[in-house]
C-alpha positions in Angstrom: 25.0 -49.8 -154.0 25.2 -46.2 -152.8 25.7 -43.9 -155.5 29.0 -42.6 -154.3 30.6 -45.8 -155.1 33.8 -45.8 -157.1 35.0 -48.7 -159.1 38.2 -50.2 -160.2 39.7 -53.8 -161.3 42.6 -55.6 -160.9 43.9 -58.4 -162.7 45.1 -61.6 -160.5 45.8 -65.0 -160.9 42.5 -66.0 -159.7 40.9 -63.7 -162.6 39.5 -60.1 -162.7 38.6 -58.4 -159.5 36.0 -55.8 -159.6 36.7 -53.5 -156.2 34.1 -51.2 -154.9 34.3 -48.5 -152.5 31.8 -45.8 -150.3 33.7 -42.7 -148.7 32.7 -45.4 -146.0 35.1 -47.8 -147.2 35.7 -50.9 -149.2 32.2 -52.3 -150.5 32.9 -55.7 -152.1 35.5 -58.0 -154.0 34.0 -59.7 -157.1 35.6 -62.1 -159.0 33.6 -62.7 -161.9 32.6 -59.4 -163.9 29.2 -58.1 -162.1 26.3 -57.4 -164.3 24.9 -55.0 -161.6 27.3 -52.6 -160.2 26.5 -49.2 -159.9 29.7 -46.8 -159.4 31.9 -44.8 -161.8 34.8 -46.1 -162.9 37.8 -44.5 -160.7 41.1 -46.2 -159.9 42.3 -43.0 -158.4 39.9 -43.5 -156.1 40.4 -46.9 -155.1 44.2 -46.8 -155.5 44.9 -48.1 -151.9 42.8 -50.9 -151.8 44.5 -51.8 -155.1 47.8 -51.1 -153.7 47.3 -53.8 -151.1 45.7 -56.3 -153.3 48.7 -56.3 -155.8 51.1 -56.5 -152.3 49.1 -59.7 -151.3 49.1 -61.4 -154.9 52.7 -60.7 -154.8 53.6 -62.1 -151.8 54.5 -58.9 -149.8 51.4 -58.1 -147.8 49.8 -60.6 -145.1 47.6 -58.4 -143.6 45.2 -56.0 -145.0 44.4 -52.9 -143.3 41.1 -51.4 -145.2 38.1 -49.9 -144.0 34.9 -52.1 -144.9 31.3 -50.2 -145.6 29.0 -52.6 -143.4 26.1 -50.5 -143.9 23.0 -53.1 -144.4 25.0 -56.4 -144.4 23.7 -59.0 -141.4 24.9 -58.4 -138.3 25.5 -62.4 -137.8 27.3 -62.0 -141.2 29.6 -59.3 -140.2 30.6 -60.7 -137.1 31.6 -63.7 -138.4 33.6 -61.8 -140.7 35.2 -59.7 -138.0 36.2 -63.0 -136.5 37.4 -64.6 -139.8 39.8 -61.5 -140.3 42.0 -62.8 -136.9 42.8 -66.3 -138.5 46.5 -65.4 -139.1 48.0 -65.7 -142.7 48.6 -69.0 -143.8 46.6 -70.7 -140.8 42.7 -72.4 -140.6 40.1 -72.5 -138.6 37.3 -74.2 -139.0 33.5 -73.0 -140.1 32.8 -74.8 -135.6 35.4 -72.3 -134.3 34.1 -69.4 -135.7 31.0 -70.3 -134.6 32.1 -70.8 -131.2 34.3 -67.2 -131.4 30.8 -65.7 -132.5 28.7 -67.1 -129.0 26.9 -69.8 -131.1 28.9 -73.1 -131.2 26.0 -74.8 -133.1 25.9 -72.4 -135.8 28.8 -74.4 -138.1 26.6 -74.2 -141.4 25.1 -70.4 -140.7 29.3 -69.4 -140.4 29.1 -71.1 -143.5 26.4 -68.7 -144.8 27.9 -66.0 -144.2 31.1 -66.9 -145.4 29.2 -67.6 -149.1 27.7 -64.3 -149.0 30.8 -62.0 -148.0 32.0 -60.0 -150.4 35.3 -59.3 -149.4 37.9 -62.0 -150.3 40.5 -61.9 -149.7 40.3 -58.8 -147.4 38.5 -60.9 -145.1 40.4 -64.3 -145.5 37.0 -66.4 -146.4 39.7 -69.3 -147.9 40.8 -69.8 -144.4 37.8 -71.3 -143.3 37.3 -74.9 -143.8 36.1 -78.0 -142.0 36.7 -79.7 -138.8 38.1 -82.6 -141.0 40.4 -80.4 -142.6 38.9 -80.7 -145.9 38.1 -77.7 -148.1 34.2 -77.8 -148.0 32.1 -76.3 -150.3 32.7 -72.3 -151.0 31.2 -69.1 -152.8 34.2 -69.0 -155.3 35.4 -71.8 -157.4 37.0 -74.5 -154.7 39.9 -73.9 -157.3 40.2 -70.1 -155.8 40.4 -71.3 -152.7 43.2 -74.1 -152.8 45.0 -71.2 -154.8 44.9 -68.9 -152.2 45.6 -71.2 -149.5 49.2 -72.4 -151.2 49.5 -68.6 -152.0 50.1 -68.0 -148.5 52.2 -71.1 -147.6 54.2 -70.6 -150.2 54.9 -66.7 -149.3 56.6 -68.0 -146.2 52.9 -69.4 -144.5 52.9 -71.9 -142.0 52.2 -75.4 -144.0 48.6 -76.1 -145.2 46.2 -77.5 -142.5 47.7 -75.7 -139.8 44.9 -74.6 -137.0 44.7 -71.4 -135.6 41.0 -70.7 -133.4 40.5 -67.5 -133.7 40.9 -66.0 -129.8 38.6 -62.8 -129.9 36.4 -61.1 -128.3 33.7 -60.0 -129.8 32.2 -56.1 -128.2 28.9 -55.4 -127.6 
């Protein structure tokens, strides 16, 4: 972690996030309490990101506008994540569709990969991803998290669970 990094928590019902942030921008979302983190502890300083957390666990946010630090993640990993980030609230798409919005429709278990390693939910929606058969699949969280956040955002006014939505974007050289 660079050494500019501010830190900050926030209590959910999916447990204790630990938020990170670079003047670059937002640097993870952990759930569980990290035993390596490097970063003074700030809430001024992350008090946005916060702010938009608490909107989504309340209901009143469905779309997260945050800068991410990038610096040294894959760059197969961030584009799938840029990709994952279009999947409207409340919708799925599967682990194949991102793969196929990324330029490598065989690459269903590497989108899976990089969805275990982000560390950004639920700023980059990582519980909308599941399989083809519309079954949750295996994830980095708890599977728990994930059905949470998915009836999270049906019940805020979603559309119903299981409702597809391949992500249509293009991704820039």
């Amino acid at each position: 972690m660079p050494p500019a990094a501010r830190l900050a928590t926030l209590d959910t019902p999916v447990g204790r996030l630990w938020v990170t942030a670079t003047p670059a921008g937002l640097r993870s979302i952990i759930r569980a309490e990290p035993l390596d983190l490097a970063g003074e502890l700030d809430a001024d300083a992350l008090a946005e990101p916060i702010r938009q957390l608490g909107a989504y666990f309340a209901g009143e946010l469905r779309a997260f506008d945050l800068r991410l630090d990038l610096r040294g993640r894959p760059d197969f990993d961030v584009a799938v994540w840029r990709v994952a980030q279009a999947i409207p609230y409340g919708h799925t798409a599967s682990y194949g569709d991102l793969a196929a919005a990324v330029g490598a429709p065989r690459a269903a278990r590497a989108v899976g990969g990089a969805m275990a390693r982000c560390p950004f939910q639920p700023v980059v929606p990582c519980h909308r991803v599941i399989h083809a058969d519309g079954s949750l699949g295996g994830w980095g969280a708890d599977t728990w998290v994930k059905r949470w956040y998915l009836r999270h955002e049906a019940s805020a006014g979603g559309p119903l669970l299981g409702a597809s939505a391949t992500p249509k974007v293009q991704m820039l050289p």
